[in-house]
N, C-alpha and C positions, 0 to 999 in steps of 0.2 A: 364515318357515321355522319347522314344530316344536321342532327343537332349537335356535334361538337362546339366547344367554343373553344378557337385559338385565342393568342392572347392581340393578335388584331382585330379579332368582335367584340371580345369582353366586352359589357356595359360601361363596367364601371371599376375604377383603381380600386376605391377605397368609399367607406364611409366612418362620417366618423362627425357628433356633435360640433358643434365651431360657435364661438363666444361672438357676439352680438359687437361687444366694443375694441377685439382684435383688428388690427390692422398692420398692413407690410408694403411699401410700395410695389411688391412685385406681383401682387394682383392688378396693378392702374398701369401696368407699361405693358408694350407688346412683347409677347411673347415671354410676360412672365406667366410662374405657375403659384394656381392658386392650389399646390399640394403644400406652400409656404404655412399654411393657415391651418394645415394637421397636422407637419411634420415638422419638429425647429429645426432652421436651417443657418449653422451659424455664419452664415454669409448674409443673410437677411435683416434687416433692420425694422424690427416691430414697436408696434405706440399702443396704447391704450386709447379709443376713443372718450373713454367715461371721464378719463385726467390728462387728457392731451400729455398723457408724460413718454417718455420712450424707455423707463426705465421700473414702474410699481404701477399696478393699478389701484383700484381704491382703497383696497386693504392691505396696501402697502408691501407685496407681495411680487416679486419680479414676472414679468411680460415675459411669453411665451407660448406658442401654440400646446407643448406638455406641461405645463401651467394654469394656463389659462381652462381650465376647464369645471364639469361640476363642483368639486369638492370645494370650490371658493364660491366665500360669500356674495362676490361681484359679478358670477357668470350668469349672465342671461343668456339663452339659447338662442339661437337665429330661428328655432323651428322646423327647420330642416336641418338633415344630415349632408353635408358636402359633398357630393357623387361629382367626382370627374372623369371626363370619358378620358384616355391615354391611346397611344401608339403602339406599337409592339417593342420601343426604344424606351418606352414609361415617359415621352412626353408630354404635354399637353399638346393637343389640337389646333392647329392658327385658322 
């Protein structure tokens, strides 16, 4: 069929809210993935933007992408939904 979609077209992995003051170094190095920032990966090392801490953000609450999300007082939305395009291996793209 023309319009099938393999999973090497697929648009997109995932989507999914992402908090304004999360952060992971492995969005800022090559060939990291920013699926860090939806999915916790405990290989990963996350901070808080809002309290520069790497361990509670403001409401004293532990960091983490399954954390960090609406249901705390501190999450601000980025506005967008994180859409990453992948491989057919589920990596990110270089």
């Amino acid at each position: 069929m023309p319009n099938e979609m393999t999973p090497e077209k697929q648009p997109f992995a995932f989507q999914r809210p992402v908090c304004q003051h999360l952060r992971t170094k492995a969005v800022y190095i090559p060939g990291g993935s920013w699926k860090n920032l939806t999915e916790t990966n405990p290989e990963t090392h996350y901070w808080c933007n809002a309290t520069m801490s790497n361990v509670v953000g403001p409401d004293d609450q532990f960091i983490d992408p399954k954390g960090c999300q609406g249901h705390r007082s501190c999450f601000q939305n980025t506005g967008l939904a994180l859409a990453i395009k992948t491989n057919s291996k589920g990596n990110n793209p270089v």
